[in-house]
FIROSE-244181 format. One line per field, with one value per residue: residue number from 1; residue in three letters; x, y, z of N, C-alpha, C, CB in turn. Coordinates in Angstrom, 3 decimals. Glycine has a CB too. Layout:
% FIROSE-244181
k <- (NUM	...) $
r <- (ALA	...) $
nxx <- (X	...) $
nyy <- (Y	...) $
nzz <- (Z	...) $
caxx <- (X	...) $
cayy <- (Y	...) $
cazz <- (Z	...) $
cxx <- (X	...) $
cyy <- (Y	...) $
czz <- (Z	...) $
cbxx <- (X	...) $
cbyy <- (Y	...) $
cbzz <- (Z	...) $
//
This chain:
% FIROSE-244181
k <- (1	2	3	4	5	6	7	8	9	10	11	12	13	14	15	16	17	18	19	20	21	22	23	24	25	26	27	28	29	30	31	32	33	34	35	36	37	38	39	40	41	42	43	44	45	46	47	48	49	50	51	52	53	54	55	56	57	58	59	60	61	62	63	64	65	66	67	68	69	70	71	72	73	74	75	76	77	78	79	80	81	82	83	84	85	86	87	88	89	90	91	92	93	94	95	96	97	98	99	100	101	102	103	104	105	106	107	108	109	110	111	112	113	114	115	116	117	118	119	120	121	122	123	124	125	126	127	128	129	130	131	132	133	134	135	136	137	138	139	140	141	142	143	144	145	146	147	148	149	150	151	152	153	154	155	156	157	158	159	160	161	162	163	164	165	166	167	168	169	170	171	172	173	174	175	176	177	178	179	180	181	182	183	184	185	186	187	188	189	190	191	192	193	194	195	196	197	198) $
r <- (UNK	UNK	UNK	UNK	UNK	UNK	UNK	UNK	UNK	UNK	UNK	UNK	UNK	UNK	UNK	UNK	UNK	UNK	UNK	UNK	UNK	UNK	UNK	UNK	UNK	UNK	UNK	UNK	UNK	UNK	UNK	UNK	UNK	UNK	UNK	UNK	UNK	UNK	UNK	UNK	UNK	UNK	UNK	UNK	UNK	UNK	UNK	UNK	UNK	UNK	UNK	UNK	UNK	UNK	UNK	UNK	UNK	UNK	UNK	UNK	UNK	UNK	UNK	UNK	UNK	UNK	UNK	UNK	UNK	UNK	UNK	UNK	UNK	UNK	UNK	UNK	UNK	UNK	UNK	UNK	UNK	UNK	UNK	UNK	UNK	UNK	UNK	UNK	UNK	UNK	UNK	UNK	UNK	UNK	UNK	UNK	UNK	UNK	UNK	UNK	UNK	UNK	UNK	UNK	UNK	UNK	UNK	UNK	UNK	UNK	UNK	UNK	UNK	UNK	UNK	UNK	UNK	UNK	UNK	UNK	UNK	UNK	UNK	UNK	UNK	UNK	UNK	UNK	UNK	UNK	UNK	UNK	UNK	UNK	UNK	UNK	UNK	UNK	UNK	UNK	UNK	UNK	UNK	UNK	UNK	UNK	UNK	UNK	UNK	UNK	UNK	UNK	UNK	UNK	UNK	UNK	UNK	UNK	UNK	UNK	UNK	UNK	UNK	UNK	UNK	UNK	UNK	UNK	UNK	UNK	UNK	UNK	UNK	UNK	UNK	UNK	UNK	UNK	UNK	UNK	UNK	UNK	UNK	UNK	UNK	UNK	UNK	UNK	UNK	UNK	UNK	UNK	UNK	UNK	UNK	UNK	UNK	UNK) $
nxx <- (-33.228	-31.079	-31.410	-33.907	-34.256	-32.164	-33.389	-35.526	-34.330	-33.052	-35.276	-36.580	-34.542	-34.925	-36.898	-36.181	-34.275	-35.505	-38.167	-37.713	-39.467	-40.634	-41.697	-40.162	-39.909	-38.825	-40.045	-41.875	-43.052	-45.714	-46.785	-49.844	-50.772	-52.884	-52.972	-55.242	-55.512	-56.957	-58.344	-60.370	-62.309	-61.603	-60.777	-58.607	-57.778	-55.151	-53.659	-53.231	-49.903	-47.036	-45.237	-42.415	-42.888	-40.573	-39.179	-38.897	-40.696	-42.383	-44.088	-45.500	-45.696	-48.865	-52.473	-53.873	-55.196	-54.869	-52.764	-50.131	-48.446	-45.561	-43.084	-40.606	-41.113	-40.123	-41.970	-43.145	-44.801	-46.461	-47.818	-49.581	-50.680	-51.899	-52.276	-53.111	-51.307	-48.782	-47.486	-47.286	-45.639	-45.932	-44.179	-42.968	-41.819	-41.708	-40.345	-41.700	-43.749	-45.867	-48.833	-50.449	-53.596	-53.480	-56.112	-57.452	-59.140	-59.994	-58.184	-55.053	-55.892	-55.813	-56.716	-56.170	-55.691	-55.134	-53.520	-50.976	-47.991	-45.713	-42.597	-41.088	-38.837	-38.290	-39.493	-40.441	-41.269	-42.444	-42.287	-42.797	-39.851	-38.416	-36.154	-36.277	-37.617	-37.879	-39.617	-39.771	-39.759	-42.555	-44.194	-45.266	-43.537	-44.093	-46.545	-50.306	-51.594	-54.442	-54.157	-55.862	-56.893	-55.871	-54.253	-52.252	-51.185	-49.411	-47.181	-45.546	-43.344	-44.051	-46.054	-48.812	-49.775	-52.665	-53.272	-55.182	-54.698	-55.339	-54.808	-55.223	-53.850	-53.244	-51.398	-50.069	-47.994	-47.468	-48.924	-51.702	-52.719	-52.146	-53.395	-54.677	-55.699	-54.363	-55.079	-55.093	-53.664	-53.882	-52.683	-53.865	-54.732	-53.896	-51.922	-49.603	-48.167	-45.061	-44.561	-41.552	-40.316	-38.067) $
nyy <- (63.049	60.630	60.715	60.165	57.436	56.424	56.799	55.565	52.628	52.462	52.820	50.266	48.486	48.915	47.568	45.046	44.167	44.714	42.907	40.136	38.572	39.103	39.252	39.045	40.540	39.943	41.769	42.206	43.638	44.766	47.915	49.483	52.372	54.973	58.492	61.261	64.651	67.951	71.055	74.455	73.228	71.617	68.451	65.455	62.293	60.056	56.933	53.905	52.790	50.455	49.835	49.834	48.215	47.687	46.246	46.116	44.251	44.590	41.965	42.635	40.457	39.657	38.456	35.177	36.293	38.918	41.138	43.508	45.622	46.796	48.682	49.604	50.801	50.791	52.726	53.270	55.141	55.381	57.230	57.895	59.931	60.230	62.718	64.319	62.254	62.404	61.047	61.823	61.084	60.747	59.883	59.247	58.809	57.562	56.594	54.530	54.243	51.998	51.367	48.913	47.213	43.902	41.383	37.823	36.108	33.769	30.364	30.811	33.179	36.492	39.944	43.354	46.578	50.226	53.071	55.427	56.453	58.611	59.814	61.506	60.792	61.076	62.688	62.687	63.912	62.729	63.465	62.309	61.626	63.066	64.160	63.148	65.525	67.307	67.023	67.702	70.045	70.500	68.425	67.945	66.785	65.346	62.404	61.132	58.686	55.838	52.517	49.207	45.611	42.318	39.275	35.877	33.508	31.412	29.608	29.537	31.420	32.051	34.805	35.950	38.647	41.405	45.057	48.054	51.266	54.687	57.980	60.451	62.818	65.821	66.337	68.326	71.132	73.178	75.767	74.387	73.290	75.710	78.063	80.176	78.545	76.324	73.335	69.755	66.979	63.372	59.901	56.687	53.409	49.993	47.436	44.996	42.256	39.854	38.198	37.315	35.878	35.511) $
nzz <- (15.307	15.998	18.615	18.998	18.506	20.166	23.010	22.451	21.681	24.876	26.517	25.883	26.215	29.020	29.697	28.864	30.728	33.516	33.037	33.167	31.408	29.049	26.104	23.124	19.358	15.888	13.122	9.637	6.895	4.396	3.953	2.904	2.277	1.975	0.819	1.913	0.952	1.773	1.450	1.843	1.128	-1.350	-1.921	-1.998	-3.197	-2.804	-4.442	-2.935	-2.369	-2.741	0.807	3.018	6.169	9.452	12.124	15.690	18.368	21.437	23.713	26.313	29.403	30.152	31.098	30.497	28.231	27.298	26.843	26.809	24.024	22.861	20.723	18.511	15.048	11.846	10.055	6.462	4.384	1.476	-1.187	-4.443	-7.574	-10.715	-12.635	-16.006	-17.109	-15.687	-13.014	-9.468	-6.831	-3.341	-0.684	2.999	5.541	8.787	12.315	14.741	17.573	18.765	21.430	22.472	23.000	23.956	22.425	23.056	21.561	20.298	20.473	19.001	17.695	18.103	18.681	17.846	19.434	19.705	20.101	18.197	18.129	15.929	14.507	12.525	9.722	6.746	3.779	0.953	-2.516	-6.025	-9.552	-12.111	-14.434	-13.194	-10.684	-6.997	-4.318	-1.708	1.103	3.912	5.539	4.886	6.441	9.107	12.505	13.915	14.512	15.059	14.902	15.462	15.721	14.767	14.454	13.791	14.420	13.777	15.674	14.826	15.947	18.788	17.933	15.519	13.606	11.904	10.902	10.458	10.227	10.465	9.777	11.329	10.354	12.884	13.390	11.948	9.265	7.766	7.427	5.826	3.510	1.376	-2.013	-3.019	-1.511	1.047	3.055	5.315	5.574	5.516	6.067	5.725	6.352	5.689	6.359	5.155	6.793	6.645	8.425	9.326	12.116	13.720	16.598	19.415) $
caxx <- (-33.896	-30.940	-31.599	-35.143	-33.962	-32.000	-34.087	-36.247	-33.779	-32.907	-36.837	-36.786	-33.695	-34.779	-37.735	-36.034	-33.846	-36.506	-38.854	-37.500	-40.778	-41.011	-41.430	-39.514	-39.969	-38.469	-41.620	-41.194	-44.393	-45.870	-47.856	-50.915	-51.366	-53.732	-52.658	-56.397	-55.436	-58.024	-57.960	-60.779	-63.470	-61.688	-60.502	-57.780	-56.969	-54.490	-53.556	-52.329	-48.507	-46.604	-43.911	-42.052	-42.658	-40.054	-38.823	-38.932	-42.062	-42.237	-45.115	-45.664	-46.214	-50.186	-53.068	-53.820	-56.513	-54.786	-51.290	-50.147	-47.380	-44.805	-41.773	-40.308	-41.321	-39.777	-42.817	-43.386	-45.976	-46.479	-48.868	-49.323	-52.037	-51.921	-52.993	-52.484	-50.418	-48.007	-47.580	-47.200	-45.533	-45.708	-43.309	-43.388	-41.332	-41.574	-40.235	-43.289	-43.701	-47.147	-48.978	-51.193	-53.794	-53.910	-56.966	-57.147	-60.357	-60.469	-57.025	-53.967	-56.346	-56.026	-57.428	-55.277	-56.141	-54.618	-52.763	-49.580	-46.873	-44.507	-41.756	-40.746	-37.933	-38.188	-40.379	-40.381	-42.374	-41.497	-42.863	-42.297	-38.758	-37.887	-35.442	-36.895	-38.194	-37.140	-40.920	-39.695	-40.240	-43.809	-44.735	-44.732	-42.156	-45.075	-47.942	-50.800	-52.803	-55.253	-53.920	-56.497	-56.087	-55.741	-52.957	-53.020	-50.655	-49.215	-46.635	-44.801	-42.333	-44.586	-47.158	-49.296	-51.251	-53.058	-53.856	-55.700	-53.570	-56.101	-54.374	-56.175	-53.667	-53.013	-49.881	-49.456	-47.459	-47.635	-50.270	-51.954	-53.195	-51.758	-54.324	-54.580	-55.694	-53.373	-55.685	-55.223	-52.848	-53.714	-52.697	-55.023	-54.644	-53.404	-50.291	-49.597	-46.412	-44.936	-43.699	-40.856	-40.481	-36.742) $
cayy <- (61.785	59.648	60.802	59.835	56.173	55.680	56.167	54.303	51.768	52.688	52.195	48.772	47.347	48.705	46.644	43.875	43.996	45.091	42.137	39.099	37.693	40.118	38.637	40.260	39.999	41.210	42.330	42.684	43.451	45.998	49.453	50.207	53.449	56.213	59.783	62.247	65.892	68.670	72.424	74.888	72.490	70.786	66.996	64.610	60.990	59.424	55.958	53.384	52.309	49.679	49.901	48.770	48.093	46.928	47.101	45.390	44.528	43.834	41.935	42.694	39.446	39.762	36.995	34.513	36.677	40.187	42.017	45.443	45.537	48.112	48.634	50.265	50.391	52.058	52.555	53.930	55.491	56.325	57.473	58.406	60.483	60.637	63.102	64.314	61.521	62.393	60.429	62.068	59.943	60.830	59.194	59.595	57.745	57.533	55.925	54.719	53.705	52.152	51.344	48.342	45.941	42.346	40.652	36.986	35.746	32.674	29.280	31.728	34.262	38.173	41.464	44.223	47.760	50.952	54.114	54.942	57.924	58.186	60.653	62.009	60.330	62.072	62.882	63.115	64.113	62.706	63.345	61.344	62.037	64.082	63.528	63.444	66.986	67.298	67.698	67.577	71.034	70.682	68.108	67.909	66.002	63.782	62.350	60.461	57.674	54.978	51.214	48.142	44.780	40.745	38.243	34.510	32.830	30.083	28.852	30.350	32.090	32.639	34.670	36.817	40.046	42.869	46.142	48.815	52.541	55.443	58.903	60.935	64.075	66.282	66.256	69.172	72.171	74.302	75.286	73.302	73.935	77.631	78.633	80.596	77.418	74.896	72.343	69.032	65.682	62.547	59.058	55.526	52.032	48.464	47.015	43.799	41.757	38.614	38.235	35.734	35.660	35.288) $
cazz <- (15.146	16.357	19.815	19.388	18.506	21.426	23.823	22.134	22.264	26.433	26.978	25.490	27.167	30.752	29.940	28.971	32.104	34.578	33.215	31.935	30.940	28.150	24.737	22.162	18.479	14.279	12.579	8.721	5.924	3.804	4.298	1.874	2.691	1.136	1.070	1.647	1.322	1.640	2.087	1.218	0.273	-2.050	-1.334	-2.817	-2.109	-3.580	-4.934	-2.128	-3.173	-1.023	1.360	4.096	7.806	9.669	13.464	16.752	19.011	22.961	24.296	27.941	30.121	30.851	31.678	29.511	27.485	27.710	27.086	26.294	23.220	22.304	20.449	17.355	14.111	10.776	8.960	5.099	4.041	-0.290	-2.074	-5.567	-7.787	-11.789	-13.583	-17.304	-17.452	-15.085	-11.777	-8.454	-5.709	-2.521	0.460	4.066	6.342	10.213	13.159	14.707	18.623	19.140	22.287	21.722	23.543	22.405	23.569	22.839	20.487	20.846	20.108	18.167	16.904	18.764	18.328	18.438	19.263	20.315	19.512	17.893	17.907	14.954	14.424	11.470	9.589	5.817	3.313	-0.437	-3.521	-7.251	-10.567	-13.889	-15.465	-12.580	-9.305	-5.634	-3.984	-0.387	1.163	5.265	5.710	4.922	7.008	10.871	12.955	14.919	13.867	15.791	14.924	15.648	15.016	14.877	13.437	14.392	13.990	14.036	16.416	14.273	16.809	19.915	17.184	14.307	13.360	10.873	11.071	9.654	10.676	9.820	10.643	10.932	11.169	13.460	13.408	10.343	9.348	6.718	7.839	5.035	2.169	0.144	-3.415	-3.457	-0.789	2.193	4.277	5.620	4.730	5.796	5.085	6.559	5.471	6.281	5.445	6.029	7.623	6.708	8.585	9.727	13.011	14.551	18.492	19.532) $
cxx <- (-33.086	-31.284	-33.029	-35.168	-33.110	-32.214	-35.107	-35.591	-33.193	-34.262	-36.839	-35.704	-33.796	-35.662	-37.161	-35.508	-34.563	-37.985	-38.399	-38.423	-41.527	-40.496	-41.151	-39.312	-39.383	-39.888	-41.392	-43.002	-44.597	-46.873	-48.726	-51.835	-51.839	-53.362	-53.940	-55.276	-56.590	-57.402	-59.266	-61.539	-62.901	-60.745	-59.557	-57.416	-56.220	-54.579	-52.552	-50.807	-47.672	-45.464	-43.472	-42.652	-41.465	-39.610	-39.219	-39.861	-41.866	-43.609	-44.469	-46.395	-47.894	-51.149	-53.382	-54.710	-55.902	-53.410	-50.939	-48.343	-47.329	-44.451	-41.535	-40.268	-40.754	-41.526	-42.408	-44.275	-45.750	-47.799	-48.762	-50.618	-51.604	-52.603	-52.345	-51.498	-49.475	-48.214	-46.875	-47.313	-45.402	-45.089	-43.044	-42.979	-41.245	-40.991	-41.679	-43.254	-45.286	-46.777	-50.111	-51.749	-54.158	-54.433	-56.977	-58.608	-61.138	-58.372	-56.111	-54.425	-56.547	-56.392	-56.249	-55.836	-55.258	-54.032	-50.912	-49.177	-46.060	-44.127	-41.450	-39.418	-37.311	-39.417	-40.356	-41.410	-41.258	-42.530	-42.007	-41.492	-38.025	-36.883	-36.804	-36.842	-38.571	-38.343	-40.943	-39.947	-41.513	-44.555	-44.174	-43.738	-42.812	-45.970	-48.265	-51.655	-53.293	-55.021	-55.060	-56.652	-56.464	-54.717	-53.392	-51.601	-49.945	-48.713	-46.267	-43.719	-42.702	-45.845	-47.520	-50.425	-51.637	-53.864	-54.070	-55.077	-54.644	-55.496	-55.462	-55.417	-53.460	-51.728	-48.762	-49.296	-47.416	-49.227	-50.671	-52.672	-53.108	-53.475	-53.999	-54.476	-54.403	-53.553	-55.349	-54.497	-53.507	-53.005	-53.479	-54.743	-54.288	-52.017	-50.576	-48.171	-46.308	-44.294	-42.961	-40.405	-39.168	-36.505) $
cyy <- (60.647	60.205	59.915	57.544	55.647	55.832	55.524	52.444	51.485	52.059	50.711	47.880	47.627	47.619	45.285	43.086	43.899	43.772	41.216	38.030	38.582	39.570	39.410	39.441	40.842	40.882	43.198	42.871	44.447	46.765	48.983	51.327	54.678	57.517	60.527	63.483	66.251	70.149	73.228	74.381	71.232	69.287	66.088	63.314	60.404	58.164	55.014	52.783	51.585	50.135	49.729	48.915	47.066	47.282	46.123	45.224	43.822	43.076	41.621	41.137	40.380	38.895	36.320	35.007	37.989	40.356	43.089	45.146	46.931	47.773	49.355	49.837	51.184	52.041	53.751	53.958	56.145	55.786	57.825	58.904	60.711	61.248	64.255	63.068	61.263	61.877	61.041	61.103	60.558	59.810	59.905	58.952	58.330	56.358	55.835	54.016	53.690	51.661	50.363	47.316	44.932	41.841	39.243	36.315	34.442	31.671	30.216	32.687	35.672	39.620	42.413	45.847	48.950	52.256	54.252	56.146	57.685	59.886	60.383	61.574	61.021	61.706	63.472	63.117	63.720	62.832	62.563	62.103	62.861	63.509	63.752	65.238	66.738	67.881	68.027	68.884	71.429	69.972	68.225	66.967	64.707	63.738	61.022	59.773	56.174	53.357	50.300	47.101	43.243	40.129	37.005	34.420	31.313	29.005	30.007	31.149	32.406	33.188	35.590	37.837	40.996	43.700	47.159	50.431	53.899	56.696	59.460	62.271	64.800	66.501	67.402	70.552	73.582	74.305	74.753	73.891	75.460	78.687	79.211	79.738	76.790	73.977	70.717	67.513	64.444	60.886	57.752	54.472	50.902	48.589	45.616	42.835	40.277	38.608	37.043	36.317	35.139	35.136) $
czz <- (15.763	17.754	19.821	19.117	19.684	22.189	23.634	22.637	24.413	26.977	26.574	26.356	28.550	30.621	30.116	30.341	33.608	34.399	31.949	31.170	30.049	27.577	23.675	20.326	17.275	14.240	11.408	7.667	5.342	4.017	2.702	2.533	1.489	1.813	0.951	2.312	1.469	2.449	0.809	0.500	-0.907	-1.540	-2.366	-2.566	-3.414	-3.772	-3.528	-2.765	-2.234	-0.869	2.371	5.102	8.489	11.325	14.543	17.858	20.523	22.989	25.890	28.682	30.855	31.487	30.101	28.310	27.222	27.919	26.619	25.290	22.812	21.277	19.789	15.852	12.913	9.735	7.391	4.623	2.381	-0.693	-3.089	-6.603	-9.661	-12.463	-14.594	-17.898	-16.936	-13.396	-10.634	-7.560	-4.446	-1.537	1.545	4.983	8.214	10.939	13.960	16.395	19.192	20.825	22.700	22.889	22.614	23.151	22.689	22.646	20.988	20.180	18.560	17.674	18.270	17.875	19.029	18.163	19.800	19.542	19.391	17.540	16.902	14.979	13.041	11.024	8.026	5.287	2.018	-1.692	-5.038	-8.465	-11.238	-14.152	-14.336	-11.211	-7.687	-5.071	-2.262	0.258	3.084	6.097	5.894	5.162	8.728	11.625	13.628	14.579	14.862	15.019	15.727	14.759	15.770	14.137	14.371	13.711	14.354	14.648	15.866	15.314	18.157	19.094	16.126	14.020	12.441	11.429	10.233	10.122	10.259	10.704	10.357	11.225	11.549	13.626	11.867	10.429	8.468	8.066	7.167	4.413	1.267	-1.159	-3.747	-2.933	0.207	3.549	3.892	5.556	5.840	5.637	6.293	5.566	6.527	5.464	5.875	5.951	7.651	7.138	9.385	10.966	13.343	16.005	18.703	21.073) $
cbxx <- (-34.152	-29.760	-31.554	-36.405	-33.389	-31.349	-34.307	-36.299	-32.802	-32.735	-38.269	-36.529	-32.086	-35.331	-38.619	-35.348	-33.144	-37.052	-40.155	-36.575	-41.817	-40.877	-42.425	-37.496	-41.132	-37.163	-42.529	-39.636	-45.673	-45.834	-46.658	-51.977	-50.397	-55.541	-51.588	-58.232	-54.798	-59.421	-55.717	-60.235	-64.316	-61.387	-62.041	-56.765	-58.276	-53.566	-52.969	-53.117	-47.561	-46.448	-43.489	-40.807	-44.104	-39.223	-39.708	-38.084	-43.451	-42.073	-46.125	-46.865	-44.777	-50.807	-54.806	-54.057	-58.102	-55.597	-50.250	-49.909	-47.476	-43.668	-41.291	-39.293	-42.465	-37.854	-44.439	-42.881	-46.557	-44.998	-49.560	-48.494	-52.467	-51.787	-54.160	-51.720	-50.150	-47.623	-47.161	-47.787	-44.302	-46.450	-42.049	-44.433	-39.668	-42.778	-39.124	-44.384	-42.648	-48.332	-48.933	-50.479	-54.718	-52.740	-58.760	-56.194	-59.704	-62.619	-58.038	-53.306	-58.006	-54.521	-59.285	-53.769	-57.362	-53.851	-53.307	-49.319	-45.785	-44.988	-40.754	-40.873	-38.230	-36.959	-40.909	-39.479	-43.197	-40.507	-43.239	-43.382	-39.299	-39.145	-33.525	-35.946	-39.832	-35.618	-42.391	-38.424	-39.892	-44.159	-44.992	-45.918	-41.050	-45.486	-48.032	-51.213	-52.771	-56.460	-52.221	-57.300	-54.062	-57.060	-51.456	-53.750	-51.611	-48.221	-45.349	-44.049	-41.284	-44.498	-47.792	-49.855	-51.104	-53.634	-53.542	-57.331	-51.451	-57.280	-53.479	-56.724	-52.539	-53.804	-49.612	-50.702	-46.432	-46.464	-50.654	-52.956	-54.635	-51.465	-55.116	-55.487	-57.088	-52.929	-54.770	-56.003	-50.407	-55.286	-51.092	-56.747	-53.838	-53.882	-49.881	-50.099	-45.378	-44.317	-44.239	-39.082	-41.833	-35.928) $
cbyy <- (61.517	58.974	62.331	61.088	55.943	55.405	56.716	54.502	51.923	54.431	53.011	48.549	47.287	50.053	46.686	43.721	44.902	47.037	42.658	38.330	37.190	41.387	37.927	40.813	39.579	40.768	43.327	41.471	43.145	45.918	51.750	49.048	53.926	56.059	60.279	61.866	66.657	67.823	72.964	75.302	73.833	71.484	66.170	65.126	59.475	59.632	56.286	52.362	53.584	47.890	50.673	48.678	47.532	46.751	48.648	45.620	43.790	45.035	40.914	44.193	38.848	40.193	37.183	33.320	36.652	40.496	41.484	47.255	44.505	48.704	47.751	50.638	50.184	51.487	52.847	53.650	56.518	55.798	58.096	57.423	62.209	60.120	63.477	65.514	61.700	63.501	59.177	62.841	58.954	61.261	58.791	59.662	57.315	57.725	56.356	53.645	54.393	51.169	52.393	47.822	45.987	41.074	41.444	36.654	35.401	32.110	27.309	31.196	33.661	38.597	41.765	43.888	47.735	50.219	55.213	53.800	58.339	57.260	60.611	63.256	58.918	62.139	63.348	62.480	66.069	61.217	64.431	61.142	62.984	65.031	64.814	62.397	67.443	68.180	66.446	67.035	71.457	71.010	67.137	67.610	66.971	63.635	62.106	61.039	57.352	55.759	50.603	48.383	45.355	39.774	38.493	33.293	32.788	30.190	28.043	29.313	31.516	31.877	34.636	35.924	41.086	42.766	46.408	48.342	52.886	55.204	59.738	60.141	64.231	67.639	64.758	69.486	71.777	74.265	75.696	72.044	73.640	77.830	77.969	81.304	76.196	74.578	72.431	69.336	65.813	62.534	58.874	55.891	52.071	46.800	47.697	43.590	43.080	37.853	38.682	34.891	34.349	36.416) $
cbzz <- (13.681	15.958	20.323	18.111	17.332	21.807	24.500	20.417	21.232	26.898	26.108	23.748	26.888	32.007	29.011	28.000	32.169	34.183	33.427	32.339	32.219	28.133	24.314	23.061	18.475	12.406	13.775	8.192	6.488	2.701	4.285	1.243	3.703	1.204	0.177	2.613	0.602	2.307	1.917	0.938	-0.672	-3.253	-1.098	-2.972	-1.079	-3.398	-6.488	-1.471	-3.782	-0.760	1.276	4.507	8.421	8.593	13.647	17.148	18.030	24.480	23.566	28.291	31.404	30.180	32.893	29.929	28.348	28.840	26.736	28.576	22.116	22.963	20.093	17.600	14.188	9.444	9.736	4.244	5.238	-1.808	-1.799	-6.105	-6.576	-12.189	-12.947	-17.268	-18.196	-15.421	-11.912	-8.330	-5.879	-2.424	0.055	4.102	5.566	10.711	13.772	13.127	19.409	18.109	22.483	20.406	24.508	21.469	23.999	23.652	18.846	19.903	19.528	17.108	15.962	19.442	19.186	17.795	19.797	20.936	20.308	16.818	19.176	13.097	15.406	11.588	9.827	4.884	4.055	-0.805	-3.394	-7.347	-11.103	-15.431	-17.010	-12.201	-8.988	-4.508	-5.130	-0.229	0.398	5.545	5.085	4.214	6.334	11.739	14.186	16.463	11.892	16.760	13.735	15.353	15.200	15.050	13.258	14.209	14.745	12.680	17.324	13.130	16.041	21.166	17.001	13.514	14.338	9.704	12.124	8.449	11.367	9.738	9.599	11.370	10.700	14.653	14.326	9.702	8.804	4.979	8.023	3.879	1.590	0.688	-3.574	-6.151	-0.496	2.184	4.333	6.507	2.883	5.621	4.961	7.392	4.772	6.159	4.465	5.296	9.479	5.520	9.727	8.822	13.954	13.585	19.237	18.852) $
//
């Protein structure tokens, strides 16, 4: 995984070097993400539970209506499902490197659309009374989804957004509910963060 962070980081500073009219920003807020299993007909979604986003964003010099944004993101993804009484948390953390157009609405308001790669960072399960349960084994190392969303433009250094994160790959590796299938994990939800422009 650190390999996969520095060339993350390598890709970002050729950019910066190779085009100095690349706007570079922190980018801090919280996940509400929903955990749906399924395997074998039957279906589970969990309880959204917050948690971080945090990580560094390029925008690509484009026209005044139109630019293409990167960068790196830590995201966290938890979920959680109670029943008998007892609370099941799921956690799910990735490095996350979207790929994003931002089209421009109308005076500070954009639309943002696009797809987004994340790598596998860990992944834990907790019940009530109990310690953490080491779940990295039984998910995959990459996962794909579908980011869309709008931000407002406050100033040239400030702004607000929210986006909606749709996975579109499955992400379970093993079996689910003590079945034969492999079933299905995805997680879906908002992304809410603040950006400042440096």
């Amino acid at each position: 995984m650190k390999k996969v962070f520095i060339i993350g980081l390598l890709v970002l500073g050729f950019n910066l070097h190779s085009n100095a009219q690349t706007k570079f920003s922190v980018q801090g807020g919280l996940n509400l993400m929903q955990m749906k299993a399924s395997a074998m007909g039957l279906s589970i979604e969990f309880d959204a539970d917050a948690a971080l986003n945090l990580g560094v964003i390029a925008d690509f010099k484009g026209t005044d209506n139109f630019n293409l944004r990167s960068g790196l993101l830590y995201n966290g993804n938890s979920s959680s499902l109670t029943f008998d009484g007892e609370k099941q948390k799921t956690t799910v953390n990735y490095l996350s490197v979207p790929l994003l157009g931002r089209f421009k609405v109308s005076e500070g308001l954009y639309a943002i659309a696009g797809p987004q790669l994340s790598f596998l960072l860990s992944a834990k399960e907790r019940y009530d009374g109990e310690t953490d349960s080491d779940l990295k084994d039984a998910i995959k190392s990459t996962s794909f989804s579908g980011l869309f969303g709008a931000e407002y433009q406050f100033s040239d250094r400030f702004r607000l957004g929210i986006n909606y994160t749709a996975g579109l790959s499955n992400i379970a590796k093993q079996r689910l509910f003590d079945t034969d299938d492999v079933g299905k994990v995805r997680f879906n939800g908002f992304n809410f963060n603040i950006g400042v422009s440096f």
